[in-house]
N, C-alpha and C positions, 0 to 999 in steps of 0.2 A: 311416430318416430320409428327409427329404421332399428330390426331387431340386429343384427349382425353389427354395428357398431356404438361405441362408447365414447360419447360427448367428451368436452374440455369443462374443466370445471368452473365454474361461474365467476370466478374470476379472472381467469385467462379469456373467455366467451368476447366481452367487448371490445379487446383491441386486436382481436386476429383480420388480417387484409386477406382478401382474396384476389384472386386473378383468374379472370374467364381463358383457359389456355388454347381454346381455335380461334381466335383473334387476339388473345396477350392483353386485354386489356386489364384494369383495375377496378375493380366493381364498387360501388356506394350502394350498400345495403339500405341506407337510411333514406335513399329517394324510390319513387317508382320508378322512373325511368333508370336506375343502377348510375345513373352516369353518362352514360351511352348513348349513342343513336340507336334506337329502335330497342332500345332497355325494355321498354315494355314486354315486349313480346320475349325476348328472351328471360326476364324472370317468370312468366307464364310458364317458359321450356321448363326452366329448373325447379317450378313448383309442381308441374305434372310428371318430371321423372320420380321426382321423391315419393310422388303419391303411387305411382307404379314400380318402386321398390328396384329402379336401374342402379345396378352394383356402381355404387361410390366412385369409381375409380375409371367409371365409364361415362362421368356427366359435367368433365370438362372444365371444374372448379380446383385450382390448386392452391397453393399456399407461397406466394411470392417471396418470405422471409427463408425457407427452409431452403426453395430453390438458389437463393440468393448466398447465404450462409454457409448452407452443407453442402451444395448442389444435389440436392437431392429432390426428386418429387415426388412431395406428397399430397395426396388427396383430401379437396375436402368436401363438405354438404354443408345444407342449410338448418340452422335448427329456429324456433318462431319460442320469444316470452315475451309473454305479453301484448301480440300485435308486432314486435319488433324481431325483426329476423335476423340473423349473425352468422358468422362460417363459423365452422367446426373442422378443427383435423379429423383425420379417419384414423380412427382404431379400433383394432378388436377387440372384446373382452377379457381382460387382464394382461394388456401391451402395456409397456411403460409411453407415460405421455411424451407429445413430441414435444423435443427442445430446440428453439432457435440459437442457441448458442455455439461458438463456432467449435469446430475439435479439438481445435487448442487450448480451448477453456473448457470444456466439459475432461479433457486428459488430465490438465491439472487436478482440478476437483474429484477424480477416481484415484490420483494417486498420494493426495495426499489425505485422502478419510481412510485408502489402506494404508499406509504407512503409519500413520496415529493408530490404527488399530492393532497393527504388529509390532505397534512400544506399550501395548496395554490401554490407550485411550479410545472409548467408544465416539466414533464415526459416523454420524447421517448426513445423507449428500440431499441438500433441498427442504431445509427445515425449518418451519415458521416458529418465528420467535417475537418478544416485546409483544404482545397482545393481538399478532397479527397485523403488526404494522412492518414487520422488517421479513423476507424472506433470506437465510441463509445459505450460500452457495456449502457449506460443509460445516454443519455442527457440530463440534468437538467438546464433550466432557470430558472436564480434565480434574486436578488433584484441588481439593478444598473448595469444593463448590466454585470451580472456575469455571466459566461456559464461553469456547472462543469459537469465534466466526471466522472463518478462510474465506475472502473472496476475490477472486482473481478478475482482475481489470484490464481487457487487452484491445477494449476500445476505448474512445474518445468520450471523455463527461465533463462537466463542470465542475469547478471547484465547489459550486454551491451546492449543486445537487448533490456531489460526496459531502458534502457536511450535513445536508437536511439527513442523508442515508445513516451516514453514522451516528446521527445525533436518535433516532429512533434506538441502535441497536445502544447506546451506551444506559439512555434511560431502562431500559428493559434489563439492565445486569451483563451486557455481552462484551468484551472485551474481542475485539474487530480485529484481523491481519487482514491489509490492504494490499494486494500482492500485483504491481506495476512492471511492465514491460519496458514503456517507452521513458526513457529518463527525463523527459521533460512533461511529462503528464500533469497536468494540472493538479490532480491529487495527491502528487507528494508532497509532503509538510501538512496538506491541511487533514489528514487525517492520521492514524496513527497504520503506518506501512513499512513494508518490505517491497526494495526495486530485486529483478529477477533475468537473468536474458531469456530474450524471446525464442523461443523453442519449438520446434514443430513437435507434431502431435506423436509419429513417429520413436521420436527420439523418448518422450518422455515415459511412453506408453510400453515399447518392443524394449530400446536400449535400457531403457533404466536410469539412463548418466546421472549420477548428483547434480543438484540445480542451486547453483551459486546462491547464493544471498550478498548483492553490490550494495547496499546502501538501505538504513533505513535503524538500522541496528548501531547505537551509539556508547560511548564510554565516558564518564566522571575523569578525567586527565586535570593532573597540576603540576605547575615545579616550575622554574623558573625558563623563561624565554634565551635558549643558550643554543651553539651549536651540541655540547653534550647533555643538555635534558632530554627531557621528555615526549618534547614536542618539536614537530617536522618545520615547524615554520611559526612564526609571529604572526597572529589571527589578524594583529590588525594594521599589517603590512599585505597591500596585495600583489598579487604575484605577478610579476613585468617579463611578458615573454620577449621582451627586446634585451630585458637583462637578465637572463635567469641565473646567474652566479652570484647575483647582488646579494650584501649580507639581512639574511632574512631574519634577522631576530634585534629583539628591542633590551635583550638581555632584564627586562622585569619578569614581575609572576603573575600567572594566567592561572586561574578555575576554568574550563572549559566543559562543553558537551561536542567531542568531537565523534565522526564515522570511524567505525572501528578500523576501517580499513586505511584510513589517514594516520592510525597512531602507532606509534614505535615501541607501545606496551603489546601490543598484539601479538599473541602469540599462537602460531598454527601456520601448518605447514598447507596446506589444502583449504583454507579459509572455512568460511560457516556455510553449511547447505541447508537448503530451503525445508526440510524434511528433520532436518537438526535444530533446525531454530521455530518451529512448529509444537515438538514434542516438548522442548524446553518452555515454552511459553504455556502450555498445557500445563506442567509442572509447576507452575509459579515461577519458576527461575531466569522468568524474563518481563519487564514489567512495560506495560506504555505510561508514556509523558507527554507533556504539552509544557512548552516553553516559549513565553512571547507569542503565541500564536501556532506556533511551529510542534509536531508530534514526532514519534519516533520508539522507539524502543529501549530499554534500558537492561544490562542484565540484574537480576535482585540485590546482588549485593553494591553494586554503583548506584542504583534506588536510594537502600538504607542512608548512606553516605549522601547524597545528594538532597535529601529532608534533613540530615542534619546540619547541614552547611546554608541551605536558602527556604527550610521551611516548606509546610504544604503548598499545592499548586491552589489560589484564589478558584473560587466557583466562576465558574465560569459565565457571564454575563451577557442577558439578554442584546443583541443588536441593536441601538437607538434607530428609527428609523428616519431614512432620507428624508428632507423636508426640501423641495424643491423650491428656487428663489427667483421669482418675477412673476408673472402672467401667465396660468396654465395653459393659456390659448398663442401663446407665443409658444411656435414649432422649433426654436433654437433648441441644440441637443450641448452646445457649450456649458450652459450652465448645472449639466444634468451628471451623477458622481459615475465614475466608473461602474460598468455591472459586465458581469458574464457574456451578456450578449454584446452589450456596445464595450467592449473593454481594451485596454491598453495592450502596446504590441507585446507578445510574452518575452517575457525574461527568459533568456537561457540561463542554465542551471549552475551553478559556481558552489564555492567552498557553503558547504551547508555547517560548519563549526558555529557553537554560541557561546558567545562569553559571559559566563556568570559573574566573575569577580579579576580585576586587574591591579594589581600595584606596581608602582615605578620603582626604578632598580636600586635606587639608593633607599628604599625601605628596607629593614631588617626583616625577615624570611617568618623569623621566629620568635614568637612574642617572648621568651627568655632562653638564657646564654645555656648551654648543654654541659654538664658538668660530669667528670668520671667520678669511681667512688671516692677517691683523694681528694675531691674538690677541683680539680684543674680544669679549664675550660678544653674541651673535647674540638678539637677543628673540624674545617667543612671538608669535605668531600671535594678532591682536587680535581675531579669533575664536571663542577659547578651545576651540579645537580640541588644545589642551596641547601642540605641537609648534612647533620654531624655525621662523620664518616663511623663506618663501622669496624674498619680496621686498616689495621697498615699494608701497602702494598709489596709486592717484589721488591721495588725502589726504596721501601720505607717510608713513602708518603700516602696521606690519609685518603683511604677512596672505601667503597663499597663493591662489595662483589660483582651487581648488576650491574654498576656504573660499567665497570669495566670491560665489561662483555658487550655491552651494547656499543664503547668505543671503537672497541676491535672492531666488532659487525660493522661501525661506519668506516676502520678506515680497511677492512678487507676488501668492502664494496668501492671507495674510491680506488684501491689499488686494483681493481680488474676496470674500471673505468677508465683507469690510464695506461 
C-alpha cells in the first residue's frame, strides 16, 4: 500500500467508478480484461506502477463523478481486499474525504450546521445515524432530546427511494427536513419537507441572502367559506383560469391544513427563511405530520390543536404487497400496478391544501347560542367570519377587531387593483 495516501473507507470503497484518462475510457475492475480492448495489459501497467510507488497523480486513473460534478480532477489508485481490486480517491493524510456532491449541496449543508450553531444548536455535517443504516447530510441537536436531519435534495430520486430513506431515519428517533429545489420533485408530500429556490453556490456561501421557505410549512385554518373569512378560496371549488373572478366560495365551514403562504392568517413581512424554520424546528416549535398519506410541517401550537380536533396520526402500515394477475410468463406490463420505474405521467403540482372537516352553510357554526352577562344572545360578526362579535363597531354594528382590518387590507388591495 502506497505510504503517502489515505484510502476511502470501506464503505464508499465499492461504488467508486473510475476512468482511465489517456483514452477516457471506463474501467470494470471486476474483469480481467477492465472492459477494454487490451485491458489486460493495461491492468498489468497499473499494477506495476503501484508496485514502483509512481506518484498517484501520474498513472492516469481519475475519478469520473468528481470530474463530472465539480469539474474537478481528481486522482485515483488501485487498492486489492481480498483478491478484488477497487479505486480509491487520492488523499493525503488528514485531508477531508472527497465528496461527489455538487456545491450547491455541500453550500447548503456548511451554512446551515453554521447557522444552527450560532442559535446555540450543535451542528455535524455527515453524520451516521439509526444504527448505521441512515447517513445524515447535517446532524442538528436540538432542545429535549430532538435529533434533526437537514438534507438537501437538488437531484432527481424516487418517491420510493425517499420513503425507504426516511423510513430508516424516523425508526432510528430522527426527525428529517427534506429541503427540495425543484417544485415538482417527486419527494414533496411524500416525506416530511421544505421547498426552497434554487441558489447558486455563490450566493449562498459569499452573499448570505436569506433563503426563502416556498412550501412545505403549513397551518390549522377554520371559519367559514366567505369573501370576508379566513380563507383565500373554497378548497373544494377549483380554480378556472378562463374565469378567475368567479365566486370562489361555498359560503360553508372548512377545518383545513393549508401552506402557510396561501393563508390570510399569515402574518410577516419577509416570509419564513430557510435558517428560521431550521432553528425553530430544532426548538420543538415546529412539528412534522402525515395526513392521508401527505407530510409537512406544522408549527407546535397548530399541532396541539390539530390532536385535539382529529386525534393521533394511525401507525403507519406495512404496504400489502402487489400480487400480480394472470400468467407470470405472459410479458403484458398492462396488467402490472404502477411503480417508480414503469409509472404514470407526473402530475404537476396544484393547491396542496387538505381538508379535514367540512359542513354546509345552513349548519349552525356553533354548537350553542353566545350569550352576554344579561342573558341576551350576543350577534355574529358582520363580517361573516361565523363567530359572536366582540364589539361594536364605528357604525355600531357587531364585528371584531381583526375582522376588520383584514377587510380593509382586502379592499385597500382591490382599490390599487383598480
Amino acid at each position: 500500500m502506497d505510504d503517502d495516501v489515505q484510502i476511502d473507507s470501506e464503505e464508499d470503497l465499492y461504488r467508486n467508478p473510475v476512468v482511465y484518462e489517456p483514452t477516457d475510457q471506463k474501467l470494470d475492475l471486476d474483469r480481467a480484461d477492465l472492459g477494454i480492448p487490451h485491458g489486460e495489459e493495461l491492468r498489468e501497467k497499473l499494477i506495476r506502477m503501484r508496485g514502483r510507488r509512481v506518484p498517484v497523480d501520474q498513472r492516469g486513473l481519475i475519478c469520473p463523478d468528481c470530474r463530472k460534478l465539480r469539474n474537478r480532477r481528481v486522482p485515483m489508485y488501485l487498492v486489492e481486499r481480498d483478491g478484488i481490486w477497487l479505486a480509491s480517491h487520492y488523499r493525503k493524510p488528514g485531508e477531508k474525504p472527497i465528496s461527489h456532491e455538487s456545491d450547491e449541496h455541500l453550500a447548503r449543508k456548511e451554512r446551515i450546521a453554521k447557522d444552527s450553531e450560532d442559535h446555540g444548536f450543535r451542528a455535524d455535517i455527515e453524520s451516521t445515524a439509526a444504527a448505521g443504516h441512515a447517513r445524515l447530510d447535517v446532524r442538528i441537536t436540538g432542545a429535549d432530546g430532538i435529533v434533526l436531519g437537514y438534507e438537501p435534495q437538488l437531484s432527481e430520486q424516487t418517491a420510493r427511494g425517499m420513503r425507504a430513506r426516511e423510513g430508516f431515519r424516523r425508526r432510528g428517533g430522527i426527525r428529517s427536513v427534506w429541503d427540495f429545489a425543484d417544485p415538482d420533485h417527486p419527494g414533496i408530500g411524500a416525506v416530511p419537507y421544505v421547498r426552497t429556490p434554487n441558489l447558486p453556490a455563490s450566493v449562498i456561501r459569499v452573499q448570505k441572502n436569506p433563503i426563502e421557505v416556498r412550501d412545505g410549512n403549513f397551518v390549522l385554518q377554520e371559519g367559514q367559506c366567505s369573501p370576508g373569512g379566513p380563507l383565500t378560496r373554497c378548497p373544494d371549488k377549483p380554480y378556472d383560469p378562463q374565469n378567475p373572478t368567479a365566486d370562489a366560495y361555498c359560503r360553508g365551514w372548512h377545518r383545513l391544513l393549508i401552506p402557510v403562504h396561501q393563508s390570510r392568517t399569515f402574518e410577516g413581512k419577509d416570509g419564513l427563511t430557510l435558517t428560521q424554520f431550521i432553528v425553530e424546528a430544532a426548538a420543538g416549535e415546529r412539528v412534522p405530520f402525515q395526513r392521508d398519506g401527505h407530510h409537512g410541517w406544522l408549527p407546535a401550537q397548530h399541532w396541539q390543536k390539530y390532536l385535539e380536533a382529529n386525534g393521533p396520526t394511525p401507525e403507519r402500515q406495512e404496504r400489502a404487497l402487489s400480487v400480480r394477475q394472470g400468467d407470470r410468463r405472459d410479458r403484458c406490463t398492462e396488467d402490472r400496478p404502477a411503480s417508480d420505474v414503469r409509472a404514470e405521467p407526473k402530475e404537476r403540482r396544484g393547491s396542496r391544501t387538505m381538508v379535514l372537516e367540512t359542513r354546509a352553510a345552513h349548519e349552525p357554526v356553533a354548537a350553542e347560542v353566545a350569550l352576554d352577562a344579561s342573558g341576551r344572545q350576543i350577534p355574529l360578526c358582520r363580517f361573516n367570519c361565523g363567530m359572536p362579535a366582540s364589539m361594536p363597531g364605528p357604525e355600531g354594528l357587531p364585528e371584531h377587531w381583526s375582522c376588520r382590518r383584514k377587510h380593509e387590507e382586502v379592499q385597500g388591495v382591490a382599490g390599487q387593483v383598480a
